[in-house]
C-alpha positions in Angstrom: 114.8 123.7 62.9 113.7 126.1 65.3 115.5 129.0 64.1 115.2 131.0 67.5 116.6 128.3 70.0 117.3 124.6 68.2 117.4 121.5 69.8 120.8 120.6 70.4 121.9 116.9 71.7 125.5 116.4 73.0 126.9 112.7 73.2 130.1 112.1 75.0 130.1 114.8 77.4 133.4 114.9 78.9 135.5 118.1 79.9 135.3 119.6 76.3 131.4 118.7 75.8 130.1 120.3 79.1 132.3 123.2 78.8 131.4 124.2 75.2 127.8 122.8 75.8 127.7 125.2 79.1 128.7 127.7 77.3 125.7 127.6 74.5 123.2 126.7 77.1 124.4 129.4 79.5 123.8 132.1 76.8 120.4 130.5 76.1 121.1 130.0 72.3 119.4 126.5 72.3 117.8 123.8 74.1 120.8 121.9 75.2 120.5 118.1 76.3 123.2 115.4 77.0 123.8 111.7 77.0 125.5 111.1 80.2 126.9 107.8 80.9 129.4 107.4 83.8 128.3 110.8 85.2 124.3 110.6 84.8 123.8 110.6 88.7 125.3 113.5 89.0 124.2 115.7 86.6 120.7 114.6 86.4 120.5 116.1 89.9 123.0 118.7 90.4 123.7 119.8 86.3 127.6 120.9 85.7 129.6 123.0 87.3 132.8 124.6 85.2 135.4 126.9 87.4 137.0 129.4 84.3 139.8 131.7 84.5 137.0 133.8 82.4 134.3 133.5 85.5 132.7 130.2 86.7 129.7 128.9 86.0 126.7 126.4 86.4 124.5 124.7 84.1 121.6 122.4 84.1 121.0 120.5 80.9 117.3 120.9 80.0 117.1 116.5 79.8 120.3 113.7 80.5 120.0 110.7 79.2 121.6 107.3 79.6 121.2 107.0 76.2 120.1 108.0 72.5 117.5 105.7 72.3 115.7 107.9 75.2 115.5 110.6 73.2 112.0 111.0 71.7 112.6 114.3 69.6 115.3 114.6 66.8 117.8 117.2 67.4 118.6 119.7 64.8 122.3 119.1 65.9 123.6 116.0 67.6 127.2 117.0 68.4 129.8 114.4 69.9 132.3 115.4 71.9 133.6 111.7 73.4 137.1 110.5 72.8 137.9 108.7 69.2 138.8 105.2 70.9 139.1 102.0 68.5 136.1 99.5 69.5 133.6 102.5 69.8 131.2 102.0 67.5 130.0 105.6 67.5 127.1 105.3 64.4 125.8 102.8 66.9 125.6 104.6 70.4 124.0 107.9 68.2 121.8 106.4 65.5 118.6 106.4 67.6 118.7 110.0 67.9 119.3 110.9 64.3 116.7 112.1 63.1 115.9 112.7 59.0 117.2 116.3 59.2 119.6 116.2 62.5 123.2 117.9 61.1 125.6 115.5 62.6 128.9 117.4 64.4 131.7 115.7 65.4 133.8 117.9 68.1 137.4 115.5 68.5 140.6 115.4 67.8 142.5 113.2 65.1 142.8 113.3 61.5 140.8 110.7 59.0 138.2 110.1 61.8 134.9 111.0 60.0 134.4 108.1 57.6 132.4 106.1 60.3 129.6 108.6 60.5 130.1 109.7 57.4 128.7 106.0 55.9 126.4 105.2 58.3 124.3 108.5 57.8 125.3 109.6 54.3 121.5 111.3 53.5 122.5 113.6 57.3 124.7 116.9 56.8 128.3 116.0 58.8 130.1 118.7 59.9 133.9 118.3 61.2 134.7 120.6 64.1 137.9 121.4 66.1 138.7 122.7 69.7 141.2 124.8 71.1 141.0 124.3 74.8 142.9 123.5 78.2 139.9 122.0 80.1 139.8 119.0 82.6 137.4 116.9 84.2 138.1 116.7 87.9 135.0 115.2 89.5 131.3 114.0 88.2 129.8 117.0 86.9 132.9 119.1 88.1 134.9 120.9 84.9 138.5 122.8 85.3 139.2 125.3 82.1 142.9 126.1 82.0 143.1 128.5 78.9 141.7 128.8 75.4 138.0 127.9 74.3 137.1 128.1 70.6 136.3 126.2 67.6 136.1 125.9 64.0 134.0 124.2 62.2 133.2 123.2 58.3 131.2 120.9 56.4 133.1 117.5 55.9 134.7 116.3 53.6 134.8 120.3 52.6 132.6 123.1 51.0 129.7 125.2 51.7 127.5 124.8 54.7 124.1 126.9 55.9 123.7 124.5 58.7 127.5 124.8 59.4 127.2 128.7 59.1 124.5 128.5 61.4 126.5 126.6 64.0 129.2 129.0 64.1 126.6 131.6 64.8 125.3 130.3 67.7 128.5 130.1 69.7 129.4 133.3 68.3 126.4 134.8 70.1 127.4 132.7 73.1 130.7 134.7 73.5 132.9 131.0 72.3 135.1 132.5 69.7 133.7 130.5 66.4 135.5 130.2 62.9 133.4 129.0 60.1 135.5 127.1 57.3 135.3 125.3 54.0 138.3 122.6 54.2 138.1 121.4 57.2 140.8 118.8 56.3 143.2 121.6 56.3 142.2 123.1 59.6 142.7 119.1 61.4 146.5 118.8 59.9 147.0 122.3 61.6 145.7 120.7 64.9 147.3 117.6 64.3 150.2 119.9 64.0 150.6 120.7 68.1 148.7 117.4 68.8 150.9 114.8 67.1 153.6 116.3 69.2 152.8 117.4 72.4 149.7 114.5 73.4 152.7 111.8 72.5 155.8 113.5 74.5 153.6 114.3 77.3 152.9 110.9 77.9 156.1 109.5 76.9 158.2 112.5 79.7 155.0 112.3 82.2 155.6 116.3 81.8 153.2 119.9 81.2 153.4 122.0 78.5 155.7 124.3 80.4 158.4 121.7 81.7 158.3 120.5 77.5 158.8 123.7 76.5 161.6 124.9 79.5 164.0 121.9 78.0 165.4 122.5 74.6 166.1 119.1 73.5 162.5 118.2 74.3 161.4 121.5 72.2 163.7 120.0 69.3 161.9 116.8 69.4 158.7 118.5 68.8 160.1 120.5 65.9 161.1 117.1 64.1 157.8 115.5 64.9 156.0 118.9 63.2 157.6 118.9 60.4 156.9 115.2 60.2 153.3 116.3 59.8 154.0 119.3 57.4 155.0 117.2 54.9 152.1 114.7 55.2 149.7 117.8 55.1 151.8 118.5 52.0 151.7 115.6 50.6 147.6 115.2 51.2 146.7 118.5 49.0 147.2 120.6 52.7 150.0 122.3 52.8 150.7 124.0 55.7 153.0 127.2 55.9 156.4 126.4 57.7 156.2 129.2 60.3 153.3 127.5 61.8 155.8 125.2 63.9 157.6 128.4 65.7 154.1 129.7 65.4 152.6 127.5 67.5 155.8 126.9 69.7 155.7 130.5 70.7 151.7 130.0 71.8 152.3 127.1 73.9 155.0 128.6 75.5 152.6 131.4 76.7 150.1 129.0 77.6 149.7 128.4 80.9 150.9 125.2 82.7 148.6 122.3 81.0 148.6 118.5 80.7 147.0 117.1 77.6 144.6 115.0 77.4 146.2 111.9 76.4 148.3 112.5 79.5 145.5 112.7 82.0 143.9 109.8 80.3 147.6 107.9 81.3 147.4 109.0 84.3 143.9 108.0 85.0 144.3 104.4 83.6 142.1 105.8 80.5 142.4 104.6 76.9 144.4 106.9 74.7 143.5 108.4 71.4 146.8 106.9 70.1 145.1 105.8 67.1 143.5 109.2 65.9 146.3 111.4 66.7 149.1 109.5 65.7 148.1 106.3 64.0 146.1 107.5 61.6 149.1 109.8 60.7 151.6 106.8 60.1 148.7 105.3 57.7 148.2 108.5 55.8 152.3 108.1 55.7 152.0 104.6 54.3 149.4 105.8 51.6 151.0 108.8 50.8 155.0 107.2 50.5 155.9 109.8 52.9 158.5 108.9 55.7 157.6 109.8 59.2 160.5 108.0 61.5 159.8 110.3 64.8 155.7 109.6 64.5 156.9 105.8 63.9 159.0 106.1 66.9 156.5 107.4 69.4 153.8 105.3 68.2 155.5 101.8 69.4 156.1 103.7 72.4 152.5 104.4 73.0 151.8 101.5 71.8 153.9 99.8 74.5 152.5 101.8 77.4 148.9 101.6 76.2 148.8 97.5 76.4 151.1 97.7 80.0 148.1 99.7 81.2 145.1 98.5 82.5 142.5 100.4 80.5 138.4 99.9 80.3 137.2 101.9 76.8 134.0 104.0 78.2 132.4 105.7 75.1 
């Protein structure tokens, strides 16, 4: 690894991926290239363009690729940002960039959703990371950040990390508020904790954060639905503190008006992470013996809306 300014490939550069990637490459801590599928047009020429309540700003990768197999050098970290969609063989759409001593990073939401990697490359370091962020993509190329803008990040399944530690330096010095952890698992059921709840009912009421939070039967419905997910946590060796749910109702609450991103994705005919966010809940419920009737209940309703909805799966 170059320790000055590694090689760093992105895959899956949506919203989140070109906004935390332009952030990194902005600062000029490393050599930042992308993958670029739908959008490859427009970035190969023109690069991205993020508009931030924190100050725009532009970026031009250093190479775009269609995909991994053009890439010649191994990164020192290939991080994936793309959706976690069922029928996206991810191991597949990387593996010709992973080099021998490339740390893998996964950058997504959803809980259980590192085995894939994690057997497919099990002699590469894989580390789990999360993101707290309100950001859109509007146009090709064009990014909209609402709010937020950090991460976390720890070696998966859990424990010590140099290369991990490393990470979390480098968007440190690239002013993206970075937490370095050692059980990860824990830090996902905390995000699964505002996800499981607020991607679903956003879908399910077509409505923001705000107009959730402005009805008090809908806030109650999110309250059941997190402590549906405290006690899985629980029950998985997690536990989470119970003041996290008003916790985190008081942050979104404060948060400036936001869609989710499983609600854009409805509302742009996309796929939904329905699977990763609340899915893979209900299974952890069946393994564990722990009963999760609200998760149950907004998962056939998903469900339902996700097969009435023509969708294409883009990775």
């Amino acid at each position: 690894m170059n320790a000055a300014r590694p090689l760093v490939l992105m895959s899956g550069v949506g919203a989140v991926g070109a906004y935390f990637g332009g952030r990194l490459a902005a600062a000029g801590q490393a050599e930042l290239r992308v993958i670029c599928r739908s959008d490859y047009e427009e970035v190969a020429a023109h690069g991205y363009s993020i508009a931030s309540p924190n100050g725009d700003f532009h970026f031009q990768p250093s190479r775009v690729y269609r995909s991994a197999a053009e890439c010649a050098d191994a990164p020192d970290y290939l991080i994936i940002t793309s959706k976690v969609l069922p029928g996206i063989n991810q191991p597949a759409i990387v593996g010709p960039a992973v080099g021998p001593h490339t740390t893998l990073v996964l950058i997504q939401n959803g809980i259980d959703i590192e085995k894939d990697l994690a057997r497919a490359f099990p002699h590469n370091e894989l580390i789990s990371g999360i993101a707290y962020v309100g950001v859109t993509r509007i146009a090709p190329g064009k990014i909209v950040h609402t709010d937020g803008g950090t991460l976390k990040f720890g070696r998966y399944p859990q424990g010590e990390s140099e290369s991990c530690r490393k990470l979390t330096a480098l968007f440190n010095a690239a002013q993206v508020g970075t937490e370095y952890h050692t059980d990860m698992q824990r830090i996902r059921w905390e995000k699964l904790l505002w996800n499981a709840p607020f991607n679903p009912v956003s879908v399910l009421l077509r409505a923001n954060t705000s107009q959730i939070m402005n009805d008090p039967k809908t806030v109650e419905l999110i309250r059941t639905l997190m402590h549906e997910i405290i006690a899985l946590a629980a029950a998985d060796g997690w536990p989470l503190p119970e003041d996290n749910i008003d916790k985190l109702l008081k942050y979104t609450a404060g948060f400036r008006p936001y869609k989710p991103s499983m609600l854009i994705d409805f509302e742009h005919g996309r796929p939904m992470e329905v699977e990763a966010i609340v899915g893979n809940a209900l299974a952890a419920g069946e393994r564990l013996g722990v009963a999760t009737p609200g998760l149950k209940t907004i998962y056939a309703l998903l469900q339902y809306w996700q097969k009435n909805t023509a969708v294409t799966a883009q990775p």
